[in-house]
C-alpha positions as CSV (number, residue, x, y, z in Angstrom):
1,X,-7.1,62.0,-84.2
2,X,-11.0,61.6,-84.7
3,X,-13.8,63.7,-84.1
4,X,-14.4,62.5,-80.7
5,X,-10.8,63.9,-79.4
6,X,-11.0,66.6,-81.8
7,X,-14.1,68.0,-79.6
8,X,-11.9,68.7,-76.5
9,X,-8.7,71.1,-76.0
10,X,-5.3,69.3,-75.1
11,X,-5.4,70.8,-71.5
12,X,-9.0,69.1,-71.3
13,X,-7.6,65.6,-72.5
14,X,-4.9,65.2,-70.7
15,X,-7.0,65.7,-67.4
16,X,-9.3,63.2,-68.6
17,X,-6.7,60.9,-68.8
18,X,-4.5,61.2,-65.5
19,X,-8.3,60.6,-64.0
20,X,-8.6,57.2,-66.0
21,X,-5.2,56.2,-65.0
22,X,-6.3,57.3,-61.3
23,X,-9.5,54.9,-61.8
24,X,-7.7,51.9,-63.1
25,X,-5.2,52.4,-59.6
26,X,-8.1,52.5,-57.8
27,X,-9.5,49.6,-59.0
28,X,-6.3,47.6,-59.0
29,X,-6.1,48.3,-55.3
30,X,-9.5,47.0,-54.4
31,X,-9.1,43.9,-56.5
32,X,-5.8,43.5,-55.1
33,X,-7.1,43.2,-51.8
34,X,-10.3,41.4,-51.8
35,X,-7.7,38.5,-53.7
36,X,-5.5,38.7,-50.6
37,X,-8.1,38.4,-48.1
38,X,-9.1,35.7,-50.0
39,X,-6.3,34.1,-50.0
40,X,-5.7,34.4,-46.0
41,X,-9.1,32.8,-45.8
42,X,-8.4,29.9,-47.5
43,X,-5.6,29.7,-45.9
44,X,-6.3,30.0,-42.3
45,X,-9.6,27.8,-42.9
46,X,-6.9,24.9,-44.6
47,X,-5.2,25.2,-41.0
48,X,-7.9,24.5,-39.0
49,X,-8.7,21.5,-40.7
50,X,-4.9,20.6,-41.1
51,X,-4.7,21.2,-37.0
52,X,-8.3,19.5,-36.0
53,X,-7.1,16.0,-37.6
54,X,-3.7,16.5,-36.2
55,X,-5.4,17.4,-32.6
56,X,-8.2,15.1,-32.7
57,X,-6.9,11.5,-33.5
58,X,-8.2,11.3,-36.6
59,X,-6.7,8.4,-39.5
60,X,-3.6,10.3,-39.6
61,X,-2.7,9.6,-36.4
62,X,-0.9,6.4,-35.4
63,X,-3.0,4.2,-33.5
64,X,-2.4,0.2,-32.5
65,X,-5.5,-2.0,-33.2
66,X,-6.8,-4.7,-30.8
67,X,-6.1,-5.6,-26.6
68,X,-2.3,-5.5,-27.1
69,X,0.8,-8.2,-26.5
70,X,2.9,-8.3,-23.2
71,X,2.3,-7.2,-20.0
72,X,3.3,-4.3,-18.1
73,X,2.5,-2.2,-14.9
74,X,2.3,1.6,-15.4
75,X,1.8,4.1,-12.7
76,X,-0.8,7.3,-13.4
77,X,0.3,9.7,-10.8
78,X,-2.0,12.4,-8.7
79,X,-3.3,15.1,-10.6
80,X,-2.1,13.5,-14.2
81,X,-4.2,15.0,-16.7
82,X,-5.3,13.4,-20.4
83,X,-2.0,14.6,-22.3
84,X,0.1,13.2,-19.1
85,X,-1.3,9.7,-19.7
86,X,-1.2,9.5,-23.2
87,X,2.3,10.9,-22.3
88,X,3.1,8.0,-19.7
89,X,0.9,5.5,-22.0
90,X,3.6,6.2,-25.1
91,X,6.8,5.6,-23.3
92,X,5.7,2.4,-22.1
93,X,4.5,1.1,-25.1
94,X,1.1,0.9,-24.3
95,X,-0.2,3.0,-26.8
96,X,1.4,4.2,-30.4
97,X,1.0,7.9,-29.7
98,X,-0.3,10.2,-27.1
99,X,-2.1,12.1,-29.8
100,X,-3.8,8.9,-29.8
101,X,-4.9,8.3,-26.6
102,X,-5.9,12.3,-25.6
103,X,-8.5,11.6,-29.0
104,X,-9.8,8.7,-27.1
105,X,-9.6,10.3,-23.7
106,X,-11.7,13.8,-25.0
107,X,-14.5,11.2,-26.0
108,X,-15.3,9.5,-23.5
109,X,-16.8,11.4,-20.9
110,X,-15.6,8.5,-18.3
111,X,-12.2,9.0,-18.4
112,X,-12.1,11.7,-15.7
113,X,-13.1,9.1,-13.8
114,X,-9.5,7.5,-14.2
115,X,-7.9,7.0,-10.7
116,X,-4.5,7.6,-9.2
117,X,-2.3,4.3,-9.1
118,X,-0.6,1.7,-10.9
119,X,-2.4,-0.6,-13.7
120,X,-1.6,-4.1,-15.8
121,X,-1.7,-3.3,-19.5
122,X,-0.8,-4.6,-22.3
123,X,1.7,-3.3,-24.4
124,X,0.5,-2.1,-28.0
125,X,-2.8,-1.4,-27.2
126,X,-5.2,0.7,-29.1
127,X,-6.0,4.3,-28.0
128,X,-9.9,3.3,-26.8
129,X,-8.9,0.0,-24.9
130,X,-5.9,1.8,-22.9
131,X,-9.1,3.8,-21.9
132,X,-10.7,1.2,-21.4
133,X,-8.5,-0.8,-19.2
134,X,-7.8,2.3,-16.8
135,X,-11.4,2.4,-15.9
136,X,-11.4,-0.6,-15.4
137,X,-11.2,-1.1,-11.4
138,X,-10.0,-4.7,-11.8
139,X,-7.1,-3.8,-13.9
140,X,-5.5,-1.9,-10.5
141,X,-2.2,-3.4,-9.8
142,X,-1.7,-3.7,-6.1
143,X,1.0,-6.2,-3.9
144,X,-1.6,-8.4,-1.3
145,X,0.5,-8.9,2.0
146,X,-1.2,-10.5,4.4
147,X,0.6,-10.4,8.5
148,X,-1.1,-13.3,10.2
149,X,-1.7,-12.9,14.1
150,X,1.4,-13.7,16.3
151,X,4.0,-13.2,13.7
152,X,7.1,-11.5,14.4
153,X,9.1,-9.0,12.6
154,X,11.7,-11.5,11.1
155,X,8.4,-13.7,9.8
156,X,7.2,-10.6,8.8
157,X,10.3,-9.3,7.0
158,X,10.7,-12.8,5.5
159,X,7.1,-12.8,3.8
160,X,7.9,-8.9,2.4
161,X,11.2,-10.7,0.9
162,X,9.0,-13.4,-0.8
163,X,6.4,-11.0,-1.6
164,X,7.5,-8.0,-2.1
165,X,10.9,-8.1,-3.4
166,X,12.6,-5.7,-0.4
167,X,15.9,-7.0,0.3
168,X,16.2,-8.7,3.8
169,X,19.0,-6.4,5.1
170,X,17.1,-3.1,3.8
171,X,14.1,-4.1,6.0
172,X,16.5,-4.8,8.7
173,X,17.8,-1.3,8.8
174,X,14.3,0.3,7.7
175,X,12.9,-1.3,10.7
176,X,15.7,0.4,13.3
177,X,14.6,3.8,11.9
178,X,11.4,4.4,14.0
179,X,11.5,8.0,12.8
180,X,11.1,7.5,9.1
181,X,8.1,4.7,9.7
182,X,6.4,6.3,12.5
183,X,7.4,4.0,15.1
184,X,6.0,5.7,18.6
185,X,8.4,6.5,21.4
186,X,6.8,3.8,23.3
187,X,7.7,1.0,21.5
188,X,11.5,2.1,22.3
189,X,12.8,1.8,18.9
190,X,11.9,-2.2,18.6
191,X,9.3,-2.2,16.0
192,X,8.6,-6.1,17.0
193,X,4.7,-6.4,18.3
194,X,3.9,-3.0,16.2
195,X,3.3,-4.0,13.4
196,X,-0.7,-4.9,12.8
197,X,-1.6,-8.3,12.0
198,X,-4.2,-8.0,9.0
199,X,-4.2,-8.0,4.9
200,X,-2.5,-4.8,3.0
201,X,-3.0,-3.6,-0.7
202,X,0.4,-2.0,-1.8
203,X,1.0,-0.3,-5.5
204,X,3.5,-2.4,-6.4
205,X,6.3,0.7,-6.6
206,X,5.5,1.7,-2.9
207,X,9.0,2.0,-0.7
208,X,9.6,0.0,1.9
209,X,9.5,2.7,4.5
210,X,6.0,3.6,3.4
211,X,4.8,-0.3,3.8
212,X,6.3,0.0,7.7
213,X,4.5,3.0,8.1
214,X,1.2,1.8,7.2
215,X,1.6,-1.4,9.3
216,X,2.5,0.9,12.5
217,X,-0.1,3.4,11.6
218,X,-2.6,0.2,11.7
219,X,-1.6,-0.6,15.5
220,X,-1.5,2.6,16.7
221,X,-5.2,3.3,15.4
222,X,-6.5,-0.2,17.0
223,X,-5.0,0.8,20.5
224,X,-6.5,4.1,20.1
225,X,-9.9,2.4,19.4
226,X,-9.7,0.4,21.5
227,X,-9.1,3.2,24.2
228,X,-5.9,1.9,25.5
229,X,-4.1,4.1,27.2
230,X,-0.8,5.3,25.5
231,X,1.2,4.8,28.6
232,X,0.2,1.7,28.4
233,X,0.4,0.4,24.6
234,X,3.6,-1.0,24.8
235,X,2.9,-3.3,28.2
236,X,-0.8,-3.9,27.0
237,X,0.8,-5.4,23.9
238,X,3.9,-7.2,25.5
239,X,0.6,-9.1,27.5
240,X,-1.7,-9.7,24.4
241,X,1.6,-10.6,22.8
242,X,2.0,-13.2,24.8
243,X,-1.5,-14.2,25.5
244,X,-2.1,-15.0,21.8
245,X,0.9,-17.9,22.1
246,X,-0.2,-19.4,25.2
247,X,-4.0,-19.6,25.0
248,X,-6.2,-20.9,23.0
249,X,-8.9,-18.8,22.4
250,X,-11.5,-19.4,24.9
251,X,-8.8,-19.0,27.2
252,X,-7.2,-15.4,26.0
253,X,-9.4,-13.9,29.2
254,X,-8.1,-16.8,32.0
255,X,-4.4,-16.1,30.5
256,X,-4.3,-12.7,30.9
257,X,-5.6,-12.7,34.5
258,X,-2.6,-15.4,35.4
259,X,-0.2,-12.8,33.9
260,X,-1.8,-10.4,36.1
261,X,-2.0,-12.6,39.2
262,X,1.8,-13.4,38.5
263,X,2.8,-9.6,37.9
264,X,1.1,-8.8,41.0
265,X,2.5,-8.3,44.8
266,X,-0.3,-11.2,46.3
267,X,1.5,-13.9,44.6
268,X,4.8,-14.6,46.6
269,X,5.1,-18.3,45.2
270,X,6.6,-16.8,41.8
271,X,8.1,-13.8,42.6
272,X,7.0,-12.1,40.0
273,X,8.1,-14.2,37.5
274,X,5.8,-15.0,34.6
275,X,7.5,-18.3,33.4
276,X,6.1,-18.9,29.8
277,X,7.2,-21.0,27.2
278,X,6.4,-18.8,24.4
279,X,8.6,-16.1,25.8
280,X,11.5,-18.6,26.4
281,X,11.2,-20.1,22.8
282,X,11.1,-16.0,21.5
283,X,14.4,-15.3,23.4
284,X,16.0,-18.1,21.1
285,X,14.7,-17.6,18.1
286,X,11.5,-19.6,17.8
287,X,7.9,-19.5,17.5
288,X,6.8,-22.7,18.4
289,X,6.9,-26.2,20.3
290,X,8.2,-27.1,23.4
291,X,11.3,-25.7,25.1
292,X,13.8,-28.2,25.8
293,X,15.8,-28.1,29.3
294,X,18.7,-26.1,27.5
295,X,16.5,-23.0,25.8
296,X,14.8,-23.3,29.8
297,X,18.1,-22.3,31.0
298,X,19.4,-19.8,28.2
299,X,19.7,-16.4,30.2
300,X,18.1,-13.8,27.9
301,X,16.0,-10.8,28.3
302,X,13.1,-13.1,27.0
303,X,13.5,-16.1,29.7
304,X,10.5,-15.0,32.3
305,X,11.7,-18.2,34.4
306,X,14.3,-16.2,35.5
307,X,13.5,-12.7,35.3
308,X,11.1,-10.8,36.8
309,X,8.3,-8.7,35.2
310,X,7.2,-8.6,31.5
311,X,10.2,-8.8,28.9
312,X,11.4,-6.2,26.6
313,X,9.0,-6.3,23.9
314,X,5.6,-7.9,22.7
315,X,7.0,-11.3,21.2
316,X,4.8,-11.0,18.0
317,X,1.7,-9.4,16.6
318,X,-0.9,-9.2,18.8
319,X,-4.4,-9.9,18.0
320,X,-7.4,-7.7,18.9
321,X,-9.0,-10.3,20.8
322,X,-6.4,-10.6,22.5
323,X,-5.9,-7.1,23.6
324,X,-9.1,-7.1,24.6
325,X,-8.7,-9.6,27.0
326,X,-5.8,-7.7,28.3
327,X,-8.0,-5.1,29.1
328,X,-10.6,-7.0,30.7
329,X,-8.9,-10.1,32.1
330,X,-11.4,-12.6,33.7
331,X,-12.1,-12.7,37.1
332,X,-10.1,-16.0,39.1
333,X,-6.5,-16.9,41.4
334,X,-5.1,-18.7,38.9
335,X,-1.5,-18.3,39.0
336,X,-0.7,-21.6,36.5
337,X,-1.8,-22.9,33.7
338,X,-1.3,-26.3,31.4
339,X,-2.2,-27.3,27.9
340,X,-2.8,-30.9,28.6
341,X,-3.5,-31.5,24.8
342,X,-1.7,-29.3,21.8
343,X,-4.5,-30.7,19.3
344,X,-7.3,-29.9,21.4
345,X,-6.3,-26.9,23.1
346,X,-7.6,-28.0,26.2
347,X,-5.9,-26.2,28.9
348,X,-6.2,-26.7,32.6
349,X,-5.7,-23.5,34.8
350,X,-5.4,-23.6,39.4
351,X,-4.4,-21.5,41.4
352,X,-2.3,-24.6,43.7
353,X,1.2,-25.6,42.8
354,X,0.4,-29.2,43.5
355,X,-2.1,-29.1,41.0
356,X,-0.1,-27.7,38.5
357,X,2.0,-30.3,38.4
358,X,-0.6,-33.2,38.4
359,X,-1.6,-31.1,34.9
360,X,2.1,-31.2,33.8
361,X,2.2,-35.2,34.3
362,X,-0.8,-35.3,32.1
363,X,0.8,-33.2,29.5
364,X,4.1,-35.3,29.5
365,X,2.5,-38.1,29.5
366,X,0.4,-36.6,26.1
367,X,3.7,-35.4,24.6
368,X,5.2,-39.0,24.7
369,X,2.3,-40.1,22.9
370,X,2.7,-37.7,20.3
371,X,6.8,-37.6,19.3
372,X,5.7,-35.8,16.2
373,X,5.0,-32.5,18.2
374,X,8.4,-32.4,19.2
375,X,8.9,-31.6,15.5
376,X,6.9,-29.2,14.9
């Protein structure tokens, strides 16, 4: 021992050094614990990196490169957010990842812009021109139906088979199910003459139900513009119906004030009956032409030669113009009327039997001329 220890009793020493030892703890601790926060520091900033590249789309995420290969329709339903498209995007093979496309999606301030509906892609596209592509408007899938004036339901039902894929006898039955498309208890569960002539945009997944729907929905809105009564949609339509095969257009008001004339007590000379071709021809299955002696003597609900009154149901898609002139008939005594000349048009009208049949001589006599009208 030197002369440094030698200076203080053993009592005094060992104090001194249980207080060292208690310093060196002391300072262990603190070092201890500045290393360990430290550590989480590094740590927890490392993770934040790790998760903002992971998040955020950045090289380590998967991502196709150019407009993509094949095409194919995918549907972005109502309410779908950013991670529900990339979602949809991925397991249609539009895009590599969903990761992908939510990077693209939170830069591009546009893409809440992104409507409901169904879209042509491409499959394998990059992130940004999946983006793209659902803002763009023109990219909107839709089926284009178009329901021409005068058509009935099997034309129409035959133009959803060839455009829209429904299956013939599924239309059939959706058709008898007025509840499910909405068909009005004044149609009398026949959905012929209710469903609106004009042009439809589908998305190509709609049901066939829905596609009804819309049709009927379309007439029911036109009457109710056009302030038809509703105990009287289903005659005003059974008229216009039937107005839109027999005149040509200059004649829709003249036409409807015959059927008038001939639905009315003052005419005695037809008894009621509205004898028209079109409705004859309907009754067999036709559209067209001329009926022949037999189809004149067929006994259906249809044949207004022999019954009385307006038949069953509208005998195709009535036009508005020819609702209107429904409505507002023109003003004459006509109970008979003659197209002398199917390529003109021209149509004679009198109110005399004798006359009428003069104008059926000229017609004959026309029809000979033209054997290839028969065909048609």
């Amino acid at each position: 021992m030197n002369d440094v220890f030698e200076e203080f009793t053993p009592e005094e020493y060992a104090s001194m050094r249980k207080k060292h030892r208690r310093e060196i703890r002391r300072r262990n601790r603190i070092i201890t614990a500045t290393l360990t926060l430290l550590l989480v520091t590094v740590l927890t900033a490392a993770m934040v990196v790790v998760g903002q590249q992971f998040y955020s789309g950045s090289s380590a995420v998967t991502d196709y490169t150019g407009q993509g290969t094949t095409d194919v329709v995918v549907r972005i339903p109502e309410g779908a957010t950013g991670k529900d498209m990339g979602r949809i995007l991925e397991e249609h093979g539009v895009v590599s990842s969903a990761t992908a496309f939510v990077d693209a999606f939170k830069k591009d301030p546009r893409a809440t812009a992104i409507q409901t509906g169904s879209y042509k892609l491409k499959k394998k596209m990059s992130a940004a021109a999946a983006l793209s592509a659902l803002l763009d408007p023109s990219n909107i899938a839709q089926l284009k139906i178009t329901i021409p004036e005068g058509f009935t339901k099997w034309q129409v039902r035959d133009r959803m088979v060839n455009i829209m894929g429904f299956d013939a006898k599924d239309i059939d039955e959706a058709m008898k199910n007025a509840k499910a498309i909405g068909l009005p208890p004044q149609a009398g569960g026949n959905i012929e003459g209710w469903l609106a002539p004009a042009t439809y945009d589908f998305d190509p997944n709609v049901k066939l139900e829905v596609v009804l729907s819309t049709m009927v929905k379309k007439r029911v809105a036109g009457l109710k513009s056009l302030g038809v009564p509703e105990d009287q949609w289903q005659s005003v339509l059974i008229k216009a119906s039937i107005v839109d095969r027999e005149a040509g257009t200059a004649d829709f008001a003249k036409v409807a004030r015959v059927i008038e004339n001939r639905l009315g007590d003052n005419a005695p000379e037809v008894a009621g009956r509205l004898q028209m071709d079109s409705t004859v021809l309907y009754g067999v299955g036709k559209t067209g032409s001329v009926p022949s002696r037999d189809e004149l003597n067929n006994d259906n609900s249809f044949n207004t030669y022999k019954i009385k009154g307006l038949p069953p149901t509208p005998i195709g898609a009535a036009s508005e113009q020819a609702i209107k002139a429904v409505q507002h008939p023109a003003d004459g005594n006509w109970l008979y009327f003659t197209t002398v000349n199917l390529q003109t048009g021209e149509t004679k009208f009198t109110h005399d039997y004798a006359e009428q049949q003069k104008f059926q001589a000229e017609f004959r006599k026309w029809y000979a001329e033209h054997p290839d009208y028969a065909k048609k």
